[in-house]
Each structure stands twice: as C-alpha cells, then as structure tokens.
Residue, then its C-alpha position, 0 to 999 in steps of 0.5 A: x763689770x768686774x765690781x759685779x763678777x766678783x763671784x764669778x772667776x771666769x768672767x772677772x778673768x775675762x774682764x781684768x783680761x780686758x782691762x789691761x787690754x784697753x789699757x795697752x790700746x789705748x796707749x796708742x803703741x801699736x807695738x805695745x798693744x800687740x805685746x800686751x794682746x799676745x801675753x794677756x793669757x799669762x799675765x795674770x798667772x791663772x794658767x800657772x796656778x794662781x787664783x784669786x779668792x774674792x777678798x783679792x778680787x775686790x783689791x784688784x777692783x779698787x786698783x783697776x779704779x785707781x789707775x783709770x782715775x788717774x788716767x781720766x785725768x790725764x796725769x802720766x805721772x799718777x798713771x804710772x805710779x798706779x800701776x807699778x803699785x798694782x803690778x808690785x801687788x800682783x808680785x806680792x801676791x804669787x810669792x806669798x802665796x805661790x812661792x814656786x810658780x814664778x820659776x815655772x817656765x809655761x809652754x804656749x800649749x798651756x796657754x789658751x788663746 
C-alpha cells in the first residue's frame, strides 16, 4: 500500500505508521507493542517538522521491503541488521536536513493520537 501512496503523504504516513506497528505486535512483546503503539505518533518526526519528499518515500519503501523479507525468512540476525540500517537512515536523513529538530522537546499536545 505505501509503494502505491507514494504521492500522497498523509496516507504513506498512515501506512509506514502501520508498518512498524505490525512489526512491534508481531514480535509477540506485548511490552514492546505497547511502547511502540504509544510513540508511532513521533517516531517518524512529522509532528516536529520532518517531511518526506517522494524520492525519500521510495527509500523507505525499499527498506520496509528489506526488513519484511528478512523477516518472512525467519532470520533474526538479518532482521536486525535491516532495521538499524533503516533507523541509521532515518537519523541521517533529519540531521541533514533538519539539523535542529533532534533538540526540540515535543509536548503530548502536539501529538495527534
């Protein structure tokens, strides 16, 4: 769904929102999925500022790809690889282009759950 809402920001949001989601439920940590539940609305760094302009879009498409591959083969150690590599370009990403928004502090109000 993502690959295909690649235009449209507010559903490729709500769907890479999903993602990680599945993700965290799926790692059967009930703790996990909770934490993960309750911090999707900053994770991505859209209420701080960050956007995503479609050429960035399609590099988290790939590396949504990569990790479930992984993950369909059962192989932990990939699995984790994939996704610090796809957190490592995320931070990458926001210092480049939003050197300041790391430092901001967000309130809950900012947040819409």
């Amino acid at each position: 769904m993502m690959q295909s809402n690649l235009e449209n920001r507010t559903v490729f949001l709500e769907e890479n929102k999903r993602f990680h989601d599945t993700i965290a439920w799926s790692s059967n940590n009930a703790l996990f999925g909770y934490l993960v539940d309750s911090m999707l609305g900053i994770l991505d760094g859209t209420v701080l500022g960050i956007d995503y302009p479609p050429h960035r879009r399609k590099a988290i498409v790939v590396a949504h790809q990569q990790i479930l591959g992984t993950l369909q083969l059962r192989d932990p150690d990939a699995a984790e690889e994939s996704m610090r590599s796809h957190i490592r370009a995320y931070v990458n990403y926001a210092e480049k282009k939003y050197p300041d928004i790391l430092d901001q502090t967000i309130s809950w109000d900012q947040i819409s759950l």
